[in-house]
N, C-alpha and C positions, 0 to 999 in steps of 0.2 A: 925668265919671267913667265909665270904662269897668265893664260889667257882661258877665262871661262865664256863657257859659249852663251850666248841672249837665250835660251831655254835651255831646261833638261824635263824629259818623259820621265813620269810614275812607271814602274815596273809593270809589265803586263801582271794581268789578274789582280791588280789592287785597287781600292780605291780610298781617297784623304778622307781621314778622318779629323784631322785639323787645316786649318790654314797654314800655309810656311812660315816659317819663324823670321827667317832671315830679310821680311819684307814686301819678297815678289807675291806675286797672285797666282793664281789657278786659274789654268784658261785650255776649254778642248776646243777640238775643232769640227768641221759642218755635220757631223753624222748628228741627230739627233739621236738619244738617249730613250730605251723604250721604258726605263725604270729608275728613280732616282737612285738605285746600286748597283745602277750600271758598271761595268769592272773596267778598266784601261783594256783594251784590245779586243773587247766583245763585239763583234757587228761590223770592225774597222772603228767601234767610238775612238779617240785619243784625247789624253791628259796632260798637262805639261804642268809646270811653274815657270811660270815671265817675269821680267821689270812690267810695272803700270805704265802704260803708255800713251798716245790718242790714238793708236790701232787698235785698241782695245774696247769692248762696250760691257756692262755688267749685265748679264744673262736672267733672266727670270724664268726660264725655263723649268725649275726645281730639283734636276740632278742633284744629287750630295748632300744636299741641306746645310751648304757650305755657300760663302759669297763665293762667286766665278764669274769668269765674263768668256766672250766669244770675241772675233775677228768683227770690226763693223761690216767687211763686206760680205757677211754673213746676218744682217741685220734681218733683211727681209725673210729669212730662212727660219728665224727664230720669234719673228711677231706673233704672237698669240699663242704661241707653242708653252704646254707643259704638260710635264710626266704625270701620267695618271697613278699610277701604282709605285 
């Protein structure tokens, strides 16, 4: 029996150009993004695909120009926060 893990990482130097198909979402973690193409592994940013969960919150930050969300306990880290360029 195959057993798939609760996330898998975008390849270093890419970034989604769509949403995943198969459901999950798109969720990075606490680095803020200095540019909405921002790439997987620049800076330390990271990118994943998850299930939607209640750990999750949907981000307004403006990375990607993609819906995504962050960690809530990363909420305060991203209030008011967005990509200028």
């Amino acid at each position: 029996m195959e057993v798939s893990a609760p996330f898998d990482y975008y390849p270093t130097g890419s970034l989604p150009k769509e949403l995943p198909a198969d459901g999950r979402v798109i969720v990075h973690n606490h680095v803020l993004p200095v540019s909405r193409t921002q790439r997987h592994g620049v800076n330390g940013f990271r990118f994943w695909r998850a299930q939607l969960s209640d750990r999750l919150e949907k981000c307004e930050c403006g990375w990607s120009g993609l819906r995504h969300y962050h960690l809530k306990k990363y909420s305060k880290l991203f209030e008011g926060f967005r990509v200028r360029r």
